[in-house]
N, C-alpha and C positions, 0 to 999 in steps of 0.2 A: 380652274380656281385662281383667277387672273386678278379680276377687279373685285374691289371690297365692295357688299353689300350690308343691306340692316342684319340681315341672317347670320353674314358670316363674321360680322361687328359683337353680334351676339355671343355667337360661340367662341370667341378669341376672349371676350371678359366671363363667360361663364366658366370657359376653363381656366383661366389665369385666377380666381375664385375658389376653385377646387383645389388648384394646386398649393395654394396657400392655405387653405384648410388642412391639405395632407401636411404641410408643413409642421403647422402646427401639431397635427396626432404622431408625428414622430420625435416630436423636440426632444420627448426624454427616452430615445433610442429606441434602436428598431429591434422588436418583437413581435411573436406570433399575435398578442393580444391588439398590438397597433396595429398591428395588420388588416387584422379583420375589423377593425376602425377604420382603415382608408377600402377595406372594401366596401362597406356599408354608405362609407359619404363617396364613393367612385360608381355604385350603383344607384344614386339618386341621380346623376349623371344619364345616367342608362335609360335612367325611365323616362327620360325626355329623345326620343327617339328623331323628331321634327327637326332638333339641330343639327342631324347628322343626316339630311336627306341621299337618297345613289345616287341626285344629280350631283351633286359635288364629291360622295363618295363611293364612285363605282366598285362591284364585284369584278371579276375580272372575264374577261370577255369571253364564251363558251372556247373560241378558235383558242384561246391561251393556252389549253390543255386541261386534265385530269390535274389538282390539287393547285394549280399557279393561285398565287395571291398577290395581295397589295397590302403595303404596313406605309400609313399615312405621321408621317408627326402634329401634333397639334399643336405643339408649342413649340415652333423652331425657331425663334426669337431669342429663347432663354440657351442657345448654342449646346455647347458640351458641359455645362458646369449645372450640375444638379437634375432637378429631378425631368424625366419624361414620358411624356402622352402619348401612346400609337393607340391607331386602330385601324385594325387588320380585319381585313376582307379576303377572306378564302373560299375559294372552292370545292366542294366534297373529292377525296382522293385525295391529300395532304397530309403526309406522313413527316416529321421529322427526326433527327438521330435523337437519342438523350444524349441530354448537357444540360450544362450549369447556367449562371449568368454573372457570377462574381458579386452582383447585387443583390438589394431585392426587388421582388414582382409581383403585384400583382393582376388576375385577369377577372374580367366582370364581361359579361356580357349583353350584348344591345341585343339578337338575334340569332339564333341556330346554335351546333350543338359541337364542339368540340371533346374528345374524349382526352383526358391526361394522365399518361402513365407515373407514377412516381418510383423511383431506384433509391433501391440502396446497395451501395458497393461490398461488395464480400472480399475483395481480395483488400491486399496490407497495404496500399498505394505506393509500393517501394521502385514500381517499375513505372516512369513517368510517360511510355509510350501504348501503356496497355491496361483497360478497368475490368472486371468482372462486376456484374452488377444482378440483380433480381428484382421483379415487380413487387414492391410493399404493396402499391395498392391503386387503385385507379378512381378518375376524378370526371366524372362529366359535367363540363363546366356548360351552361345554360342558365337564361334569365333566372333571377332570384339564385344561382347554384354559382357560388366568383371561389376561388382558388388563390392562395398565397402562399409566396417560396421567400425561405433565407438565401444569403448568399451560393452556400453551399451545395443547396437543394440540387437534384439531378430529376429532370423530367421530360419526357417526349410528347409530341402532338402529334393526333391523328383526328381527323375531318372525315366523317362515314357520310352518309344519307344520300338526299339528292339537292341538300339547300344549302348554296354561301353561307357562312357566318360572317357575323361584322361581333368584333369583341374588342373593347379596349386591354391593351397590357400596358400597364404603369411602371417603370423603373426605376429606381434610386437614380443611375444615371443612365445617358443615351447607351441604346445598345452597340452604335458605332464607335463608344470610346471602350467597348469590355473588350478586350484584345484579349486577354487572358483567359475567357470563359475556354469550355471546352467542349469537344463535342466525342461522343463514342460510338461507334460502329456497331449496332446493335446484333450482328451477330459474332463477328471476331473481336471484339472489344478492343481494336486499334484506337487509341486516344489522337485527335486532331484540334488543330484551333477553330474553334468553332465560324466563329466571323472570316475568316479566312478560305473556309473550306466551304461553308455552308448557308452562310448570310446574303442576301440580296439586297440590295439597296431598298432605302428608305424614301418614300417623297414626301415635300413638305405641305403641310393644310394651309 
């Protein structure tokens, strides 16, 4: 994804369009109810599936392994300051810890099925290297089915079947500046920094 074309001309002002719409549904602060505002105008996005062909956004190549993905930026233009576009391309077998994101998020989906666990923490937070948590409830995120987190939120991803996904997840800010977020050991509940321990680089669209 070298040289600009009409295609990729397109997608750079249709998302720069959406993002300014999100702008806008959040002006009077982020809530659940904006939320599922910027899900609703992020899956009108979705359903133009053409602007996002596997020539320019490949899945990841079978030899990659069980779960390997790709998280694409679409607006890396706009740097670290506000809001950002990924879309991730994963392979089935893609598990990750819960954790937070410091932000918010939302996921919509272009194709395939990710399942999202959502936690709530049980113990008092008093011990800063250890969470207890329990599944409130779970999410399968798929075309028409998008998902949104507060800051706080705690949730993990897992990828079943036998078909990549490609899903957008939208963030308040880049996920490479939440340094804070966290990540939990799903079964010893050891607390780590997430991006630190668990994050893989981003490429840019």
């Amino acid at each position: 994804m070298t040289a600009s074309t009409p295609l990729s001309a397109e997608r750079r002002a249709t998302v720069s369009q959406l993002l300014a719409d999100v702008r806008g549904l959040i002006a009077g602060g982020i809530t659940r109810e904006a939320l599922a505002g910027v899900a609703r105008r992020l899956e009108q996005l979705a359903a133009r599936p053409a602007l996002f062909p596997a020539s320019d956004f490949p899945t990841p190549d079978v030899h990659a392994g069980e779960g390997a993905s790709t998280r694409y930026r679409l607006n890396p233009d706009d740097g670290d300051d506000g809001l950002a576009l990924y879309l991730n391309a994963i392979n089935p077998g893609k598990s990750t810890w819960p954790h937070n994101h410091t932000t918010w998020a939302v996921i919509v989906a272009i194709e395939g099925q990710e399942l999202n666990r959502i936690y709530r923490r049980t113990d008092d937070g008093s011990d800063p290297a250890y969470a207890r948590l329990e599944v409130e409830r779970e999410v399968l995120v798929q075309p028409g089915s998008p998902l949104a987190f507060l800051p706080d939120d705690i949730h993990s991803i897992h990828v079943g079947g036998d078909r990549p996904t490609l899903h957008f997840h939208l963030y308040g800010q880049p996920l490479e500046t939440l340094v804070a977020r966290i990540g939990i050991h799903p079964e010893t509940g050891e607390v780590v920094g997430y991006n630190r321990t668990q994050m893989s680089p981003s490429k840019n669209a």
